[in-house]
C-alpha positions as CSV (number, residue, x, y, z in Angstrom):
1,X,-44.8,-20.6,15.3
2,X,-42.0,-21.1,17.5
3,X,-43.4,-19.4,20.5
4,X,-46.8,-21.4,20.4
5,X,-43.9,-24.5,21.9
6,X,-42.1,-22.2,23.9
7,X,-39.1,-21.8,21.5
8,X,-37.7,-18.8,20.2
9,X,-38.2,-18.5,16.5
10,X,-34.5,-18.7,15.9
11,X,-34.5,-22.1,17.7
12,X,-37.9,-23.9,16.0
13,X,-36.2,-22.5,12.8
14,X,-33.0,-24.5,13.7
15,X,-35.1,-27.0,15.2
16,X,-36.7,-27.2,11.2
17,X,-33.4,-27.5,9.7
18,X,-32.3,-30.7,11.7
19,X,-35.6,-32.1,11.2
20,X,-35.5,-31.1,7.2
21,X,-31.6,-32.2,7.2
22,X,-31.8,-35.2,8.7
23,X,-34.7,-37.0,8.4
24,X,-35.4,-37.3,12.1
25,X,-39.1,-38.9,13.1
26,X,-41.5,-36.9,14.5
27,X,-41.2,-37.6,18.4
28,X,-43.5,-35.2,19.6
29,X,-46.9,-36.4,19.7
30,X,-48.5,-32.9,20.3
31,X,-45.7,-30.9,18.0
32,X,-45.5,-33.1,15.3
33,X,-48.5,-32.3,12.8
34,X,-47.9,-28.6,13.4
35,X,-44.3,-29.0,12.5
36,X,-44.5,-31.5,9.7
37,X,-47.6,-28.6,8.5
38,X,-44.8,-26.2,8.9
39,X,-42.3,-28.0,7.4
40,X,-44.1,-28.9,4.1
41,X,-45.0,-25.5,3.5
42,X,-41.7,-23.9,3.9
43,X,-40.0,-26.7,1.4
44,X,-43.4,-26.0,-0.8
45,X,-42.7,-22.1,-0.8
46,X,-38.3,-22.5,-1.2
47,X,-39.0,-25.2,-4.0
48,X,-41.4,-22.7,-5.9
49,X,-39.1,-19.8,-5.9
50,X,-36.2,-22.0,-6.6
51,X,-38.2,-22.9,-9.7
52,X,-39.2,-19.7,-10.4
53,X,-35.6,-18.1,-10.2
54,X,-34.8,-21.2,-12.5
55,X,-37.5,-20.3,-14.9
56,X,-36.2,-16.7,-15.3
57,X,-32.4,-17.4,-15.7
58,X,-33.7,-19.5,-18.0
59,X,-35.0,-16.6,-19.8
60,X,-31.8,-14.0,-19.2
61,X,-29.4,-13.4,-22.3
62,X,-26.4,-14.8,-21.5
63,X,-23.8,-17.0,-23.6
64,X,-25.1,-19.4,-26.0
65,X,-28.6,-17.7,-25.9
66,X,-30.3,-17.0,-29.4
67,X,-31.6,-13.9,-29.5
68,X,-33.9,-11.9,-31.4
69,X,-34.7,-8.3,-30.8
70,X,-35.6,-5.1,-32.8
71,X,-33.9,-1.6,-32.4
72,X,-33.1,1.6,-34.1
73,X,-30.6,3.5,-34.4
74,X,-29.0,7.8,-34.7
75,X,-25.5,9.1,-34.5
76,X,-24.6,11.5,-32.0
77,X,-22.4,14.0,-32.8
78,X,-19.4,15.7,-30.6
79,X,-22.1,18.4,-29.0
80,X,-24.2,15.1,-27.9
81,X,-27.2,15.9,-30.4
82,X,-28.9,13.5,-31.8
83,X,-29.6,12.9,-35.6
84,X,-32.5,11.6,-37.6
85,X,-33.0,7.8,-37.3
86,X,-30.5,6.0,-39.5
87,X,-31.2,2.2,-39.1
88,X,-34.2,0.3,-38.3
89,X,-36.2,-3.1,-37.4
90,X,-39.6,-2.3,-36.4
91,X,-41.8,-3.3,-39.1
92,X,-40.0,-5.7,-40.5
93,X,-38.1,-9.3,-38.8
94,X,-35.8,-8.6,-35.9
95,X,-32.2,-8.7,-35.8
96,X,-31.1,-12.8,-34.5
97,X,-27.7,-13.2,-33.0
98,X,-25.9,-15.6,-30.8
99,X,-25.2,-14.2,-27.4
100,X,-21.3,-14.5,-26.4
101,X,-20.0,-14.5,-30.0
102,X,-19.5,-10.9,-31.3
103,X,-22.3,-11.7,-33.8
104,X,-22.9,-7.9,-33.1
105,X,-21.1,-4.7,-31.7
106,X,-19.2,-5.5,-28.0
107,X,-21.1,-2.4,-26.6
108,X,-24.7,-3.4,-27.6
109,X,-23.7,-7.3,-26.8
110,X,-22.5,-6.5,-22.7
111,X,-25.7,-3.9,-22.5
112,X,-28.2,-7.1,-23.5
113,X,-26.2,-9.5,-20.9
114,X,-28.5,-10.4,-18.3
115,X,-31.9,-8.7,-19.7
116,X,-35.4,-10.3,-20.9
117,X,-38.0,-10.9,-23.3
118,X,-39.6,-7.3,-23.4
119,X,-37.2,-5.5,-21.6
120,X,-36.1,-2.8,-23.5
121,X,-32.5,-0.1,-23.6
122,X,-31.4,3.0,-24.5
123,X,-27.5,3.3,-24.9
124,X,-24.8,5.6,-26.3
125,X,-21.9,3.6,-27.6
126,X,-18.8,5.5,-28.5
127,X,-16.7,4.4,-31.1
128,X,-14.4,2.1,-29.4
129,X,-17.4,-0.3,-28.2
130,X,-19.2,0.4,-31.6
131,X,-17.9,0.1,-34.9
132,X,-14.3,1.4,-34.0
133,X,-12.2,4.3,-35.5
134,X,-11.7,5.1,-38.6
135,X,-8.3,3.1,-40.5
136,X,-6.7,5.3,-42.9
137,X,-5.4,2.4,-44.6
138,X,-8.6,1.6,-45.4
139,X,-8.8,3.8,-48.2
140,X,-8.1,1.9,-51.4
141,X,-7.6,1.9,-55.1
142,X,-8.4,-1.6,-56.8
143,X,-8.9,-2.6,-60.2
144,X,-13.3,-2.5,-61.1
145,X,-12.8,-6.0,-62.4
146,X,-12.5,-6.8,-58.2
147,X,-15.7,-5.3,-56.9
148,X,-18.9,-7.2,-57.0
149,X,-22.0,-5.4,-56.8
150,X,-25.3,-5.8,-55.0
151,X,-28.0,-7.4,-56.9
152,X,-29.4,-5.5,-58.9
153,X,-26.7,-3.3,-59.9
154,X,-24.7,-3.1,-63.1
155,X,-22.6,-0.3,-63.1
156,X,-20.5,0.8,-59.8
157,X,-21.3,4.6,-58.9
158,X,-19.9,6.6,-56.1
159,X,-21.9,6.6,-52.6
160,X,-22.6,2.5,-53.5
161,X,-22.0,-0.6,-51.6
162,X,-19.9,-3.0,-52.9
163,X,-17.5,-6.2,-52.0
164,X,-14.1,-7.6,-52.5
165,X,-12.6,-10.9,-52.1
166,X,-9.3,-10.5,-49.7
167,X,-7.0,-12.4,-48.1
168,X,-9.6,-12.5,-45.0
169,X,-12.2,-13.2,-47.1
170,X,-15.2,-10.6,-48.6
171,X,-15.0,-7.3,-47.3
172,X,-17.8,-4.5,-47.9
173,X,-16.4,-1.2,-49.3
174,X,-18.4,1.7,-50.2
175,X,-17.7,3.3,-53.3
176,X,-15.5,6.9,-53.2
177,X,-14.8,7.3,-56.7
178,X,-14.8,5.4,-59.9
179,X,-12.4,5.8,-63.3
180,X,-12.2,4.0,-66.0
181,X,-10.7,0.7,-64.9
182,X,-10.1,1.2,-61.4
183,X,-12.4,2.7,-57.9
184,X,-11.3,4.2,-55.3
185,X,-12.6,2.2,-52.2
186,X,-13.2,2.7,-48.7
187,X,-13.1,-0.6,-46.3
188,X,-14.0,1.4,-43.1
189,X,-17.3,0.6,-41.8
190,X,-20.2,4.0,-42.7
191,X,-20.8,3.9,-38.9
192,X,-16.6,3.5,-37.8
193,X,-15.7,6.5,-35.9
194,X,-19.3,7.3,-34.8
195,X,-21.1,7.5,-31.7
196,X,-24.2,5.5,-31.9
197,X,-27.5,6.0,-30.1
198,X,-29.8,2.7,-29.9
199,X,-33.0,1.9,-29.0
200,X,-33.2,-1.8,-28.4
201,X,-36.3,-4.1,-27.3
202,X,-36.2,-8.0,-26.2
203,X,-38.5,-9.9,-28.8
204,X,-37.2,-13.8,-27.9
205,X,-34.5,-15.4,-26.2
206,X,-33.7,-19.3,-26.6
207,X,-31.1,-21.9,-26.7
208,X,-28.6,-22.4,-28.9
209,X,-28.5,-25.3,-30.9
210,X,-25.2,-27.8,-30.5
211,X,-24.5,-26.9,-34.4
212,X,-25.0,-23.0,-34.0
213,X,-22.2,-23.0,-31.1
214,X,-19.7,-25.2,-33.0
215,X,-20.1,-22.4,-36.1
216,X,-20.8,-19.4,-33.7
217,X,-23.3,-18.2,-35.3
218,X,-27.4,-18.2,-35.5
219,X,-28.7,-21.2,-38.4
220,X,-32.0,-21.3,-39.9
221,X,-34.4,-18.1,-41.0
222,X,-33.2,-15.1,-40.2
223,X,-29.6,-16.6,-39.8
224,X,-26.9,-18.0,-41.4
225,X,-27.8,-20.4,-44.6
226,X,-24.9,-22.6,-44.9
């Protein structure tokens, strides 16, 4: 364009800028449609892609985004193979959390940052950005009278999921052994100490409610029922 006026494209783009800028009126008789042409269709193409990149941060996962997505899930063990599939969301509702709030594990929560409806990830999350490693303290005896079961379930039996009350309020436990009046207990996480394997995909990503970032946490179905 520039060199139909006899200027360098460097100085009808500066030319542009003082003109877009400043307001200044069209002098120019002979230059002035051509510019003004020019002019409106390089603010038409910056304020579409200015929409456009506003449109998709919209859209990335990033704090105070509710997000739903479904994955599965295989340990890996300390030769890097790859078990059966231990945990699963397809065919059934996917997993809702609120992003920036540890509402799941700190390595599957930084691999989502930034990423969109239908992208999807593979990642290997040692233990440390997973469900951490194993406490030996957290091998307990407490009285039966303590546990509450699932529903369903009358009479506590090794290998089940139970809870406790504590002074940091319901813990699960699975089950070691059971005696007369007493279980032994386990508070570890199944998965602490493992390396984890997930495939995750993007279902929906939306904003937070006021009340879901005061309480941290995802309300409604597939959230938290206060």
């Amino acid at each position: 364009m520039g060199e139909k006026y006899g200027y360098s494209n460097e100085t009808f783009c500066e030319l542009v800028e003082v003109v877009t800028s400043h307001g200044f009126p069209m002098v120019i008789s002979h230059q002035c449609s051509d510019l003004l042409e020019f002019v409106t269709q390089r603010e038409a193409v910056m304020t579409r892609k200015g929409n456009t990149n506003k449109n998709e941060a919209a859209q990335n996962i990033r704090t105070n985004k509710v997000v739903s997505f479904h994955y599965r899930l295989r340990e890996v063990d300390s030769g890097g193979c790859h078990g059966e599939w231990r945990e699963r969301s397809y065919g059934g509702e996917p997993l809702l959390y609120l992003h920036g709030y540890h509402n799941v594990i700190v390595g599957l929560e930084k691999a989502l940052e930034g990423k969109k409806i239908g992208d999807k990830i593979e990642i290997t999350l040692p233990p440390d950005q997973a469900y951490g490693s194993r406490d030996p303290e957290g091998l307990r005896r407490i009285p039966i009278k303590h546990l509450r079961y699932q529903r369903g379930e009358k009479k506590v039996k090794p290998g089940m999921m139970a809870a406790v009350e504590t002074s940091q309020g319901v813990r699960p436990v699975v089950v070691l052994k059971t005696g007369k009046f007493s279980a032994d207990v386990d508070f570890n996480h199944p998965l602490a100490g493992k390396t984890l394997f997930y495939e995750v995909e993007v279902v929906s990503i939306r904003e937070a409610t006021m009340d879901e970032i005061t309480h941290g946490h995802v309300h409604g179905r597939g959230g938290h029922q206060h």
